[in-house]
KEVEX-82971 format. One record per residue (C-alpha): residue in one letter; x, y negated, z negated. Coordinates in steps of 0.5 Angstrom, whole numbers, plus 500, padded with zeros to 3 digits. Each point is the difference from the previous one (the first is absolute). Example, Ala and Ser with C-alpha at 12.3 -4.5 7.8 and 13.67 -1.06 7.14 Angstrom:
A525509484;S502493502;
//
This chain:
X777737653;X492502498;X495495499;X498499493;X494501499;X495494496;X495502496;X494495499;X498499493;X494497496;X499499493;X496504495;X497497493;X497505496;X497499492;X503505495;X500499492;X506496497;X502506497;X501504505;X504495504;X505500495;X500507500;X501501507;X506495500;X504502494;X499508505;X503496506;X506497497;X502507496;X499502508;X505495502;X494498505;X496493501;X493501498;X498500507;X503506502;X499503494;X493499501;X501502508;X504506498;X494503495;X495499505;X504503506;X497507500;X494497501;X500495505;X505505504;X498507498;X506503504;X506501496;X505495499;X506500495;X499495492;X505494499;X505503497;X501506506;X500494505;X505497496;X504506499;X499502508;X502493502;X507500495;X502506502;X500498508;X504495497;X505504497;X498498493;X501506497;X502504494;X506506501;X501505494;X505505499;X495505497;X494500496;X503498494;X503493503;X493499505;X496502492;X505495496;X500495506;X492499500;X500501492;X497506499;
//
């Protein structure tokens, strides 16, 4: 059985405008996120300049190696399914 890895974390504070906070977590909650990872996600790039997949493709990559995914019978049923 592999080891879990722990990682230590520490606590980060930074002062920004009433405004913008609100705005970043009405961008979180559309995303589904929790405000720190909507905040970690936008930085990533940054902080680890290889390339490393967004939140919703994570998700989607860790639904489908669970088998949650959606089956069509052609273009039309995959269109209407998705509601496009």
């Amino acid at each position: 059985m592999p080891e879990k890895t722990i990682s230590k974390t520490t606590r980060m504070s930074i002062d920004i405008s009433v405004k913008d906070h609100k705005r970043i977590k009405v961008l979180a909650s559309a995303e589904g996120m929790t405000l720190k990872d909507f905040v970690i996600d936008c930085i990533r790039e940054k902080i680890h300049p290889e390339k490393q997949p967004n939140a919703k493709t994570r998700q989607a990559m860790s639904d489908a190696r669970k088998g949650k995914t959606t089956k069509a019978k052609n273009i039309a049923d995959l269109y209407e399914q998705l509601g496009i």
